[in-house]
KOLBAKE-582311 format. One record per residue (C-alpha): residue number from 1; residue in one letter; chain; x, y, z. Coordinates in nm, 3 decimals, m for minus. Each point is the difference from the previous one (the first is absolute). Example, Ala and Ser with C-alpha at 12.3 -4.5 7.8 and 13.67 -1.06 7.14 Angstrom:
BEGIN
<r num="1" residu="A" chaine="A" X="1.230" Y="m0.450" Z="0.780"/>
<r num="2" residu="S" chaine="A" X="0.137" Y="0.344" Z="m0.066"/>
END
This chain:
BEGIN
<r num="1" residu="X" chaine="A" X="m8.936" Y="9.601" Z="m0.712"/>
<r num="2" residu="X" chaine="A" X="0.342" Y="m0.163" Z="0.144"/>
<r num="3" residu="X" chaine="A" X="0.023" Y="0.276" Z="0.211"/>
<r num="4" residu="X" chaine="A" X="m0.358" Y="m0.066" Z="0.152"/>
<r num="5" residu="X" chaine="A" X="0.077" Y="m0.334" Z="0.062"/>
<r num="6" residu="X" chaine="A" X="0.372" Y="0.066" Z="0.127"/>
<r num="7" residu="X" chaine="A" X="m0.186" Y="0.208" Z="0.215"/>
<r num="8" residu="X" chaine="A" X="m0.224" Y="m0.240" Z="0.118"/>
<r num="9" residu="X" chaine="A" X="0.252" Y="m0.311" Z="0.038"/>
<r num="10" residu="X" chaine="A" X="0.203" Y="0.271" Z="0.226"/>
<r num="11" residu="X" chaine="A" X="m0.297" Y="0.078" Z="0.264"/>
<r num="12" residu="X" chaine="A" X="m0.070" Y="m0.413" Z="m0.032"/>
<r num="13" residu="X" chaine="A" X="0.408" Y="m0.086" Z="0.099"/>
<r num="14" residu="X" chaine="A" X="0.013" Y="0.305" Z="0.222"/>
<r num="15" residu="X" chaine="A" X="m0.329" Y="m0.176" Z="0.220"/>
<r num="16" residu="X" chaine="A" X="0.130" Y="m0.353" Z="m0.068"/>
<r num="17" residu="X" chaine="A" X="0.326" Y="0.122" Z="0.137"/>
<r num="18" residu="X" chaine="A" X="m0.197" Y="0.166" Z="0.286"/>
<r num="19" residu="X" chaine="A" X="m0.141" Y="m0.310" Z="0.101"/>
<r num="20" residu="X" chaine="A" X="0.345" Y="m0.198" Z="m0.081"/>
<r num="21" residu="X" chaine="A" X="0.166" Y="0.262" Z="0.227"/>
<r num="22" residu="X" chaine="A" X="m0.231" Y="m0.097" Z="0.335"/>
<r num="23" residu="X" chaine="A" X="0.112" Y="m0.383" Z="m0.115"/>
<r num="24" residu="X" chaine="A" X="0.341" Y="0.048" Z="m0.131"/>
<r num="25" residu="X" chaine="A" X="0.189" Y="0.094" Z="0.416"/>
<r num="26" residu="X" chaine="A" X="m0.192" Y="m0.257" Z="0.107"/>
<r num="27" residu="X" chaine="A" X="0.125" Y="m0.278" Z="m0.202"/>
<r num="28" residu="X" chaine="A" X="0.374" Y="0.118" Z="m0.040"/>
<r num="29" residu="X" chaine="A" X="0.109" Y="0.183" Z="0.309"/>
<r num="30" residu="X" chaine="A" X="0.363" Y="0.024" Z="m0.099"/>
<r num="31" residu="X" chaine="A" X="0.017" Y="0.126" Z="m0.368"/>
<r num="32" residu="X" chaine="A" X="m0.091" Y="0.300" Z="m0.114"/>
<r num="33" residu="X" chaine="A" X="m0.350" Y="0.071" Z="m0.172"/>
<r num="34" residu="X" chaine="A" X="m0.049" Y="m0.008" Z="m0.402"/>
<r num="35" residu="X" chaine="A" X="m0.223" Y="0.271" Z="m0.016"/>
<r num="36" residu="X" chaine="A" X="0.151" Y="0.229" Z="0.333"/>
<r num="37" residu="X" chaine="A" X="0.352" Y="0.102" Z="0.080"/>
<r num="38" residu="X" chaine="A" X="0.157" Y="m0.209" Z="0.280"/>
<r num="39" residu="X" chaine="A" X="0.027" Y="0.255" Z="0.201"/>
<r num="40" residu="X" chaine="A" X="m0.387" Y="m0.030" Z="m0.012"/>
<r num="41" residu="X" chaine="A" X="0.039" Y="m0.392" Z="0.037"/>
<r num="42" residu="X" chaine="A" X="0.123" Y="0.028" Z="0.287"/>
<r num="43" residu="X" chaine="A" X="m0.165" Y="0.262" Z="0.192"/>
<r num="44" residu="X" chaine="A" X="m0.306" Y="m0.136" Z="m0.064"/>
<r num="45" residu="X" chaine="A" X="0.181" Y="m0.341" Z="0.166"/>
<r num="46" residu="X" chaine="A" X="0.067" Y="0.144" Z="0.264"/>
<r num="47" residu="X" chaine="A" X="m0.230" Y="0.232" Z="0.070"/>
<r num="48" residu="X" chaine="A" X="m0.220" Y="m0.295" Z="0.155"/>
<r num="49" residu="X" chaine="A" X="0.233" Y="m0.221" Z="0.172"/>
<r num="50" residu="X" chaine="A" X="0.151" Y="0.060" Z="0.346"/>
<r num="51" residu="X" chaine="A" X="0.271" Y="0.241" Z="0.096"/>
<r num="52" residu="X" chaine="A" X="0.334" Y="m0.108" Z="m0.164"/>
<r num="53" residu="X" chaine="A" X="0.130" Y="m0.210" Z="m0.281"/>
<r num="54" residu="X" chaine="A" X="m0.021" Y="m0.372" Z="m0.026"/>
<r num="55" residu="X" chaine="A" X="m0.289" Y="m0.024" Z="0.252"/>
<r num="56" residu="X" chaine="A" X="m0.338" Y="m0.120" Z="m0.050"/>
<r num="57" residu="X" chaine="A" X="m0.224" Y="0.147" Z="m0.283"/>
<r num="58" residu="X" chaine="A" X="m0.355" Y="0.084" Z="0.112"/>
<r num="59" residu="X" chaine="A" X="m0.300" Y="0.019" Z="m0.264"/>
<r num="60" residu="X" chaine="A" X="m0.345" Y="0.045" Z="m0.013"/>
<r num="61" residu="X" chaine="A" X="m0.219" Y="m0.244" Z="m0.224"/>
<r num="62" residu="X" chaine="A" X="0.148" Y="m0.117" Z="m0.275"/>
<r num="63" residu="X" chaine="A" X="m0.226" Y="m0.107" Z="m0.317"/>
<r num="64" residu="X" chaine="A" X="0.085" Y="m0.071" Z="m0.359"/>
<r num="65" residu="X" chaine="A" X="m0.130" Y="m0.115" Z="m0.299"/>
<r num="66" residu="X" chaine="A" X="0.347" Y="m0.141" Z="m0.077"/>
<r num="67" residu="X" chaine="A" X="0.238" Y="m0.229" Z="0.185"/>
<r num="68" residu="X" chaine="A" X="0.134" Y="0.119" Z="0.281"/>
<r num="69" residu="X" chaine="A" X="0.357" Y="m0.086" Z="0.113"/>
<r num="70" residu="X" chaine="A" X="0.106" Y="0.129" Z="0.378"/>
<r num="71" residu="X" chaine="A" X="0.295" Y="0.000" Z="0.189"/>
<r num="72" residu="X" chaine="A" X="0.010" Y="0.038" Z="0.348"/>
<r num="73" residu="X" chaine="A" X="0.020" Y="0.082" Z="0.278"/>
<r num="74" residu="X" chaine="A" X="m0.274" Y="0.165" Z="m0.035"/>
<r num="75" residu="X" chaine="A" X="m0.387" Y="0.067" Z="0.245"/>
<r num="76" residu="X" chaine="A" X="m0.290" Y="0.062" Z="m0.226"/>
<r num="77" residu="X" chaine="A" X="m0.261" Y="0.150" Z="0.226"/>
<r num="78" residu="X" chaine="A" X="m0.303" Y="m0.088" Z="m0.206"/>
<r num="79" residu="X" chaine="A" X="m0.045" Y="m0.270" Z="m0.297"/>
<r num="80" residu="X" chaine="A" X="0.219" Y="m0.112" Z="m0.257"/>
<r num="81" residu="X" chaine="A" X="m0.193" Y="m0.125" Z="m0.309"/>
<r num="82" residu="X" chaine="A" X="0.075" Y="m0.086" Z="m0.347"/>
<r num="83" residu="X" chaine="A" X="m0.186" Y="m0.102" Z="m0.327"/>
<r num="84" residu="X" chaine="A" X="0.315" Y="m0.219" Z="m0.094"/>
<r num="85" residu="X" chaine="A" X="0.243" Y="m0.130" Z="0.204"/>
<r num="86" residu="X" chaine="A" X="0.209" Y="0.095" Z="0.317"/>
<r num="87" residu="X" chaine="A" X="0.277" Y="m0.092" Z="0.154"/>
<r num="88" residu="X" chaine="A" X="0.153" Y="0.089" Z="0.295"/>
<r num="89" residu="X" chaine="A" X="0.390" Y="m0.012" Z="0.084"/>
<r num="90" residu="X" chaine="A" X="0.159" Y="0.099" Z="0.337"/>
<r num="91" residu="X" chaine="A" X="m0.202" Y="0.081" Z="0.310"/>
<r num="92" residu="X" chaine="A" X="m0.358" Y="0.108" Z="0.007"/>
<r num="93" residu="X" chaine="A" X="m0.275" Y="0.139" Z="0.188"/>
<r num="94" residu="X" chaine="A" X="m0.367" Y="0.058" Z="m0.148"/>
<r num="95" residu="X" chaine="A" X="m0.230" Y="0.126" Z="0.243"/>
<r num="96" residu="X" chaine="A" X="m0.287" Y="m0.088" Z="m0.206"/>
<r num="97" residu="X" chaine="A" X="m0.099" Y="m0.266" Z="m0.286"/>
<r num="98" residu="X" chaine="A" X="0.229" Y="m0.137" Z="m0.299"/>
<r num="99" residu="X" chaine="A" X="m0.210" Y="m0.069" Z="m0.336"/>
<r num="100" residu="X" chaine="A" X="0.194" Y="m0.137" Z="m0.315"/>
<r num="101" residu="X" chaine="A" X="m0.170" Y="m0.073" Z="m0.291"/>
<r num="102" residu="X" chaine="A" X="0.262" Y="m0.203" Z="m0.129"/>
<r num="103" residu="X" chaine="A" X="0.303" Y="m0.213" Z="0.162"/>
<r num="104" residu="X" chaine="A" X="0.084" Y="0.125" Z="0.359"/>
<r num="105" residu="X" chaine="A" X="0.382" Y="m0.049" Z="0.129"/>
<r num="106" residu="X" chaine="A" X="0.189" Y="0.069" Z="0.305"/>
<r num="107" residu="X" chaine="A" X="0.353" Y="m0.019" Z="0.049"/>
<r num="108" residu="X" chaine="A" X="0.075" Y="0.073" Z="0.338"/>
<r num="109" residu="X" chaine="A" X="m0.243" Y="0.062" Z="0.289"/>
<r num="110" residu="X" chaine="A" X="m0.337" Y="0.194" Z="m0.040"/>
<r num="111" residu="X" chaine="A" X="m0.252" Y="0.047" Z="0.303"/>
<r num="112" residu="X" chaine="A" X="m0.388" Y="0.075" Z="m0.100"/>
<r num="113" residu="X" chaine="A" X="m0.230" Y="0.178" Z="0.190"/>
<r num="114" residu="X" chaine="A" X="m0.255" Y="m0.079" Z="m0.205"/>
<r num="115" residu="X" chaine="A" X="m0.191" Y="m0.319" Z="m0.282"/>
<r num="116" residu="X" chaine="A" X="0.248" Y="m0.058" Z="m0.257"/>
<r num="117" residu="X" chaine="A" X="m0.180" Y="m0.113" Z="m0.356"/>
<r num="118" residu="X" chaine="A" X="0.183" Y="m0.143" Z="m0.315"/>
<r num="119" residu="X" chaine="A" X="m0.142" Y="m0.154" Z="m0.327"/>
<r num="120" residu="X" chaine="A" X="0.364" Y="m0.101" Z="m0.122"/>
<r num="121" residu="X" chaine="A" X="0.250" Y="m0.219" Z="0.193"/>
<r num="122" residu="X" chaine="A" X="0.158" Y="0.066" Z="0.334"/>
<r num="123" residu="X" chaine="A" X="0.359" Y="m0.050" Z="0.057"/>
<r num="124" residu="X" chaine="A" X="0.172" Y="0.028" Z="0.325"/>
<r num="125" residu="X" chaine="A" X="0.385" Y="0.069" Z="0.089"/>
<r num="126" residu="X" chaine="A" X="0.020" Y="0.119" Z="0.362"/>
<r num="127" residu="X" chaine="A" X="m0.275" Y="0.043" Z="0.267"/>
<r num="128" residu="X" chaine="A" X="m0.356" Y="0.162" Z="0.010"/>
<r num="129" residu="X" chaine="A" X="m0.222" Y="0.037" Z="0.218"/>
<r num="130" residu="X" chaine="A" X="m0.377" Y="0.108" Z="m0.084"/>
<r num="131" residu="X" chaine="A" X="m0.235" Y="0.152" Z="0.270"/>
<r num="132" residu="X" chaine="A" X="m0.341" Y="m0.105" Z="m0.191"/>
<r num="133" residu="X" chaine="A" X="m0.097" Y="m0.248" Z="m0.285"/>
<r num="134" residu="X" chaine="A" X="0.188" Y="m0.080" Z="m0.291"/>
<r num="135" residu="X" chaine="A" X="m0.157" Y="m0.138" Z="m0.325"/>
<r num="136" residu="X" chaine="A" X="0.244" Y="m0.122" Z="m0.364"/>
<r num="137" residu="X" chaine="A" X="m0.186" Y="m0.106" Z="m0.304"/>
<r num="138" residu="X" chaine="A" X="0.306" Y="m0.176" Z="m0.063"/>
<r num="139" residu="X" chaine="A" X="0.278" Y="m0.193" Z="0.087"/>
<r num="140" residu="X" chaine="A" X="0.198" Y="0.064" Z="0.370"/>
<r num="141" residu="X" chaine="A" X="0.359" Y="m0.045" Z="0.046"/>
<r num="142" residu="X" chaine="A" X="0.132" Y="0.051" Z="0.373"/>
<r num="143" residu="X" chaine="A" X="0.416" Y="0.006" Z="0.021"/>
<r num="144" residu="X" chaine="A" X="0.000" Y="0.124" Z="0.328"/>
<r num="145" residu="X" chaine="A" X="m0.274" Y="0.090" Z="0.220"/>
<r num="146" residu="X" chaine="A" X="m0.365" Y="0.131" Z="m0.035"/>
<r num="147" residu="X" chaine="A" X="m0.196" Y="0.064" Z="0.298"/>
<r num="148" residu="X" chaine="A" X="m0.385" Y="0.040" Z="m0.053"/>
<r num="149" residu="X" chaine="A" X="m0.233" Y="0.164" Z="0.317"/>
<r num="150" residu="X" chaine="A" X="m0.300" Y="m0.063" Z="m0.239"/>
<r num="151" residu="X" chaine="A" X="m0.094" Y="m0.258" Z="m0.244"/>
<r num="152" residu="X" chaine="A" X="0.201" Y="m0.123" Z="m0.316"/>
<r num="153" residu="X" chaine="A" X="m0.201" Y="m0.137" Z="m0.270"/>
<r num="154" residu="X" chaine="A" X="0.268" Y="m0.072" Z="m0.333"/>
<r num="155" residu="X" chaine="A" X="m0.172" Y="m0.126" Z="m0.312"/>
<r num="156" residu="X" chaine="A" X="0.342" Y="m0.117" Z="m0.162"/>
<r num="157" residu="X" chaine="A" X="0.263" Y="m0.294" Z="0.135"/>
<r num="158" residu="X" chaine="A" X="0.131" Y="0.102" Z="0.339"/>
<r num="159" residu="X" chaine="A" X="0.360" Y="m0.052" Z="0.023"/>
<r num="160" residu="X" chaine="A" X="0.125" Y="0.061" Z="0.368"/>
<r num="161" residu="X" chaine="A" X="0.408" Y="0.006" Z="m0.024"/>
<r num="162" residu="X" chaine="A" X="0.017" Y="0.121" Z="0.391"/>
<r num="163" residu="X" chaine="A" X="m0.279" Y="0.074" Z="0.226"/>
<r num="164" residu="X" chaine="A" X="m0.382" Y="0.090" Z="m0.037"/>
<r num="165" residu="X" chaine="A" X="m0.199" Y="0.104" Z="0.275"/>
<r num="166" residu="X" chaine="A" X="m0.370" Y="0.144" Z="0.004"/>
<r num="167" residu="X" chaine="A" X="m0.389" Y="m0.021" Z="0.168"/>
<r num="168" residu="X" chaine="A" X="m0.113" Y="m0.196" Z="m0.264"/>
<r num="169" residu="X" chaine="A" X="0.132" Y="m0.149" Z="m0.325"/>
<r num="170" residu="X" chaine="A" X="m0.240" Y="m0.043" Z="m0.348"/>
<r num="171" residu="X" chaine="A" X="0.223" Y="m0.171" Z="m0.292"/>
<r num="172" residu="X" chaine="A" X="m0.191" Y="m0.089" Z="m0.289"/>
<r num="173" residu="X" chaine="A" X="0.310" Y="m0.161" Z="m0.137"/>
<r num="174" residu="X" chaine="A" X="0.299" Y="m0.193" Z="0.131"/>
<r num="175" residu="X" chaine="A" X="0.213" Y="0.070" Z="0.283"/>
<r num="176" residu="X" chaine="A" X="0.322" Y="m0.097" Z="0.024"/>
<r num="177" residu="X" chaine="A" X="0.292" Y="0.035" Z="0.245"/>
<r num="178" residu="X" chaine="A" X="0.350" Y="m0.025" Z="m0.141"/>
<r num="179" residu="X" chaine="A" X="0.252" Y="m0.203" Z="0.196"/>
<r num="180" residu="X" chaine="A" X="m0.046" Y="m0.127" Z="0.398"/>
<r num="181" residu="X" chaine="A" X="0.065" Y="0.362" Z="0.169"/>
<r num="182" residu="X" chaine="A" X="m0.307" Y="0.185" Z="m0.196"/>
<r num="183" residu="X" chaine="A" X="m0.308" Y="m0.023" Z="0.188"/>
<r num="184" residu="X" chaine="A" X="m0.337" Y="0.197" Z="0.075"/>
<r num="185" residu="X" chaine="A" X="m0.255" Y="0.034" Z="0.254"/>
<r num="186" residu="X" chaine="A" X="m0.384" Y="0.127" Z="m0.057"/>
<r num="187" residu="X" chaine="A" X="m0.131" Y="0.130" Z="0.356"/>
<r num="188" residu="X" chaine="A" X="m0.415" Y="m0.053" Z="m0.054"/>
<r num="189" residu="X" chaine="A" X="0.009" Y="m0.242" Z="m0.300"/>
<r num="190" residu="X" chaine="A" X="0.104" Y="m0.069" Z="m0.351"/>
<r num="191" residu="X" chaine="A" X="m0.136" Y="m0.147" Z="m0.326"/>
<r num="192" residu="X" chaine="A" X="0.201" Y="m0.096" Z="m0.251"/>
<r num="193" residu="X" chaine="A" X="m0.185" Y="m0.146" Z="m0.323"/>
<r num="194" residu="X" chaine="A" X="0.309" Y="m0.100" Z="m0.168"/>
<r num="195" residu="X" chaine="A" X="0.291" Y="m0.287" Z="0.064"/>
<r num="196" residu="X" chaine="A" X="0.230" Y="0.044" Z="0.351"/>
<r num="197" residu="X" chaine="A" X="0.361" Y="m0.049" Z="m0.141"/>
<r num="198" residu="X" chaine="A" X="0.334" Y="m0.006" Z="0.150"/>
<r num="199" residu="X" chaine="A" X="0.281" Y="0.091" Z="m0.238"/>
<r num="200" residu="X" chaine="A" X="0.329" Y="m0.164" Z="0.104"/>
<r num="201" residu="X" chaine="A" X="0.344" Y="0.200" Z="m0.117"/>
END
């Protein structure tokens, strides 16, 4: 009977670490892999990025049910989604939409091709720009730049730490913009429901 069930726990681990193994090179590019040699590791690294080492990783869609941890520079030529949180560190393209179940952060620059969606927080370090709308069921936190071609509706505080610019601006909480060089600008109209604070240093 414990062989049965050995049996059974090893065709369980061996398709848990199936799906683990499509997740595991894309979250840690530069170790090797738990369940795969490194020679493995790192063919599989390379195998989709550009001709020759150190230069930009390119990836397909890239969904988890965990949380996802990237380091660029890396294109993703479809979606990048996530039912748990992402974060992004280093240089990034995504062709199509990011979707984060959890907290979203970016440390460095990201450009979006497509909506971006969040029920965590936001936090950004660095610059992004986002070709369509962006919606976060929580709180946003801009140290650096975020450029928005499409709407922005944020349901937690709004902390701008930098600059803000989009078509059209829906807080349903406070905004605020720390110190007297942070500043935004909403091109067809905004409505904020909360206070409009300025945070001196």
């Amino acid at each position: 009977m414990t062989t049965t069930t050995t049996g059974a726990e090893e065709d369980a681990i061996t398709a848990t670490a199936t799906t683990m193994y499509e997740y595991e090179h894309i979250m840690t590019f530069d170790e090797p892999m738990m369940m795969g040699s490194s020679s493995t590791a790192v063919a599989t690294t390379g195998g989709g990025s550009s001709s020759g080492s150190g230069s930009v990783k390119k990836k397909k869609s890239i969904k988890s049910d965990d949380s996802l941890s990237l380091r660029g520079p890396m294109e993703v030529d479809g979606s990048v989604k996530s039912m748990a949180s992402v974060s992004f560190s280093g240089d990034f393209s995504v062709r199509d939409r990011i979707e984060a179940y959890e907290n979203l952060e970016v440390d460095g620059n990201l450009s979006c091709g497509g909506k971006v969606k969040s029920m965590g927080n936001v936090k950004i370090r660095g610059a992004v720009v986002c070709m369509d709308k962006v919606k976060i069921f929580g709180k946003l936190k801009i140290k650096g730049t975020l450029e928005v071609h499409g709407d922005l509706e944020v349901w937690g505080k709004l902390t701008i730490d930098g600059y803000l610019k989009c078509r059209t601006l829906t807080a349903y909480a406070s905004l605020t913009t720390v110190g007297d060089q942070s500043w935004y600008e909403v091109e067809e109209g905004e409505k904020v429901h909360g206070a409009k604070l300025v945070q001196r240093y």
